[in-house]
N, C-alpha and C positions, 0 to 999 in steps of 0.2 A: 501517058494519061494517068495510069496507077500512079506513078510521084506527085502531079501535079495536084489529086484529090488529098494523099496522104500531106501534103503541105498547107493545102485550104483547110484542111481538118474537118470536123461533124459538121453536116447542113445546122441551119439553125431548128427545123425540127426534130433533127434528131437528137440534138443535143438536151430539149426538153422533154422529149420519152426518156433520153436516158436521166436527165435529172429527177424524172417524175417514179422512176423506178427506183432508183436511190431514197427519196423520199419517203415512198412506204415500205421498202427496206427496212431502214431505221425504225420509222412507224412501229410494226411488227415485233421488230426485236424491242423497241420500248416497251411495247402493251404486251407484251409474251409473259410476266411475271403476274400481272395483275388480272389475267386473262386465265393463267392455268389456276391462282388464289383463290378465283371465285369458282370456278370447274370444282377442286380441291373439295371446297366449303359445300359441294353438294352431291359426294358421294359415301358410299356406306360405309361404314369403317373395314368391311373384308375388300371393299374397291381401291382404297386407300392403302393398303397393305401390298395387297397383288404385285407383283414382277413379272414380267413389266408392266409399267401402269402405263396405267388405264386413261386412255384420252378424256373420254367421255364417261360421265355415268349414266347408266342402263337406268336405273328409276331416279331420278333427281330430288331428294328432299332437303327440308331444312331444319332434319332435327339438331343438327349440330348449333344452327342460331341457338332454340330453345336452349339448349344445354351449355349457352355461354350466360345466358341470364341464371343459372342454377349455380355456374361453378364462380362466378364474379359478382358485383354488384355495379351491373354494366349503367343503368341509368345514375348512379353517381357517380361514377368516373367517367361518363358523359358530360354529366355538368361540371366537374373538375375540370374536365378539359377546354371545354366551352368559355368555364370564366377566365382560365388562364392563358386561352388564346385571343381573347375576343377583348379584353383588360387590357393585356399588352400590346396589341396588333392599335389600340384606340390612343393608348398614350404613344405608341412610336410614332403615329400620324401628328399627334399634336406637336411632340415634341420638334420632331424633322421638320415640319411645315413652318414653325413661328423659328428657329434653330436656321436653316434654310435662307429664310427670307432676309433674317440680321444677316448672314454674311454674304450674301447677293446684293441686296440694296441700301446697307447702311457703311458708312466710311469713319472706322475706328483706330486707334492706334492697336497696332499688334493683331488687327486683324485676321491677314495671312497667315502669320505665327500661329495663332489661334487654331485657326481651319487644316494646318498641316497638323498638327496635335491633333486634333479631332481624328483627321484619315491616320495618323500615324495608328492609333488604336486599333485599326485597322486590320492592322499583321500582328496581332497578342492572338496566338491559339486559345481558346476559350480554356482550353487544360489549364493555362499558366495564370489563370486571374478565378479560377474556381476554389483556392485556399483562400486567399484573399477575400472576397466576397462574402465566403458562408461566411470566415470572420467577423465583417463588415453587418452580416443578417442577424449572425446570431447577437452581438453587442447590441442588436438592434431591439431585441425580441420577438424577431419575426422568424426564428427557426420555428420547423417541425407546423407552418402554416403555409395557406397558398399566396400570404400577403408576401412573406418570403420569396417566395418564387415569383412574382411580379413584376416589384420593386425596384430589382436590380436593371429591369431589364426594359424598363420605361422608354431610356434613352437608346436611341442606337446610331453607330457612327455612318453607317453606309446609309441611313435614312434621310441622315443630314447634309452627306455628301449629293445624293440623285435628287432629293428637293434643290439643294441650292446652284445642283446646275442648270435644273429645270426652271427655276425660278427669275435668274440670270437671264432669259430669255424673254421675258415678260417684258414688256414695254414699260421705260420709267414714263413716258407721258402718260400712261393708263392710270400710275399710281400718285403722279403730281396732279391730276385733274381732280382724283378722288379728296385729297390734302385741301385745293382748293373748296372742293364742294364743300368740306367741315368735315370730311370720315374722320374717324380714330385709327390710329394704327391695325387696330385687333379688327375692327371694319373693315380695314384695306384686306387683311389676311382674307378674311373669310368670303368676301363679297366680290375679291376681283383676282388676287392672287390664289386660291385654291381654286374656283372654277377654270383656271386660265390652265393648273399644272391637274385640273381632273386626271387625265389619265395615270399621268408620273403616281399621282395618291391611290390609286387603282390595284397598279402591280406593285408598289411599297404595300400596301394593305393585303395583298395576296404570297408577299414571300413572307411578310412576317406572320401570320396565319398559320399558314402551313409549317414554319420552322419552329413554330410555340405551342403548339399541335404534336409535333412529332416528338418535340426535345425528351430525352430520356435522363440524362444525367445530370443536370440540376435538380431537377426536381427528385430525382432519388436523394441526394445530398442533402437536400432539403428537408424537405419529408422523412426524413429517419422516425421509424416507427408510428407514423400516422400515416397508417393504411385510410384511413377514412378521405384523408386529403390526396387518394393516388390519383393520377388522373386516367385515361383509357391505354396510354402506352406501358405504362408501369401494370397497371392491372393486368394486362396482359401475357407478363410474365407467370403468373398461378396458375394461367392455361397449361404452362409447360409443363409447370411440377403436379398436376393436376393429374395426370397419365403418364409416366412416361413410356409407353411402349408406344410402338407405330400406330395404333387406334386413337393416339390423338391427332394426328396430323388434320382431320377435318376439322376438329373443334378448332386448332389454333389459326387456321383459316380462314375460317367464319368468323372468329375475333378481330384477325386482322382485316378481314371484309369491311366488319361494320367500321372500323376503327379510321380507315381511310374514307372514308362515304361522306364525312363532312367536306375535306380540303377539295375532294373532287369535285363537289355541286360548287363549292365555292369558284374552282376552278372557270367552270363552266359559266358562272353568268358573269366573268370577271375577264375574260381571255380576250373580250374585243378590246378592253382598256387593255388588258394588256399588249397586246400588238398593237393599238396605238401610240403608246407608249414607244416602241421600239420606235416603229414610223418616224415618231416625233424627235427622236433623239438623232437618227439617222439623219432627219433635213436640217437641224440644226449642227448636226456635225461636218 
């Protein structure tokens, strides 16, 4: 009897207790940094010091927020970051979407050649095309601004990849009916092909957000000595040189608090498209 259960293996409910403890397993250790950041950002600086520390703080405040608006000029490298994620996250949508659509639905010579080039960019580590680049910026005149830092990065290869698979998918009668009715190509895009890849535009609009948002090292390269143009991650770093003995660690927590509080909300009204998305790629695969 003991071989013959060990050979059937887990009932099927147990198998989902145990996937469901696995689950928030992982959960847990994901949200364990961002969970103790914000704990961190709300205790005293002798709580913060303390050995061993301190789970919890006994009186919770937020003077450390104030005292990140004294030591930064957190509402401009707010909107430094704002424009320069929200700028580019807007041009890699257009770009991928109409980029996308040519190599799903139109039949070119060198097409495939084309589209292998494209993914080949693919595997360039961002290090190896960041000399090149500022070169490319600065001949441009656009060093030491946030057009600089934009510009480059309009286009992106994996945007044009996951549009034009998604796209690929799209029914050609949806887009010879529209042809017949009189649409315009740019019609077709916007009126039948992007509602159809909604979700796919969802989570492209949420990873490029969050990765244009976080990026630290172009825009340092960038930015060479126009503090004015840092955005909140760069800013960030003055927190450090700011104090450096153990009494800063709340402040630089509560920088880093606010600092992530936009990708998050984003996160949050954006997560249904984005698991639709997966859904969607899944039944098409």
């Amino acid at each position: 009897m003991i071989g013959r259960s060990i050979l059937r293996g887990p009932r099927p409910g147990e198998a989902g207790a145990f996937l469901l403890v696995v689950i928030i397993a992982v959960a847990v250790i994901a949200a364990f940094p961002l969970f103790w950041m914000v704990l961190s950002s709300l205790k005293t600086p002798a709580e913060s010091m303390q050995t061993p520390p301190v789970w919890f703080p006994s009186t919770p405040n937020l003077d450390a927020f104030s005292e990140v608006a004294e030591v930064i000029d957190a509402r401009r490298s707010f909107l430094n970051s704002f424009i320069i994620a929200t700028t580019t996250t807007a041009g890699i949508l257009i770009t991928s979407l109409m980029a996308g659509y040519a190599f799903a639905k139109y039949r070119f010579g060198g097409r495939d050649w084309l589209f292998a080039l494209v993914i080949a960019t693919m595997f360039l580590p961002p290090i190896v095309t960041l000399i090149p680049l500022y070169r490319l910026v600065t001949s441009m005149g656009f060093n030491a601004s946030l057009v600089g830092v934009i510009v480059p990065h309009l286009a992106n290869a994996f945007g044009i990849f996951l549009m034009r698979q998604f796209i690929a998918g799209v029914p050609d009668d949806l887009i010879d009916a529209a042809r017949v009715d009189g649409a315009s190509e740019l019609r077709i895009v916007l009126s039948v092909v992007a509602p159809a890849v909604a979700p796919a535009l969802a989570a492209l609009a949420l990873f490029a957000f969050v990765y244009h948002w976080n990026t630290y090292l172009w825009p340092l390269t960038v930015l060479q000595g126009n503090t004015d143009g840092y955005p909140i991650v760069l800013s960030l770093g003055r927190l450090l040189s700011y104090n450096r003995g153990a009494m800063n660690t709340g402040l630089v927590m509560a920088g880093a608090t606010l600092a992530v509080l936009p990708p998050l909300v984003l996160f949050v009204f954006l997560q249904r498209f984005f698991v639709d998305s997966i859904v969607g790629a899944g039944v098409k695969g």
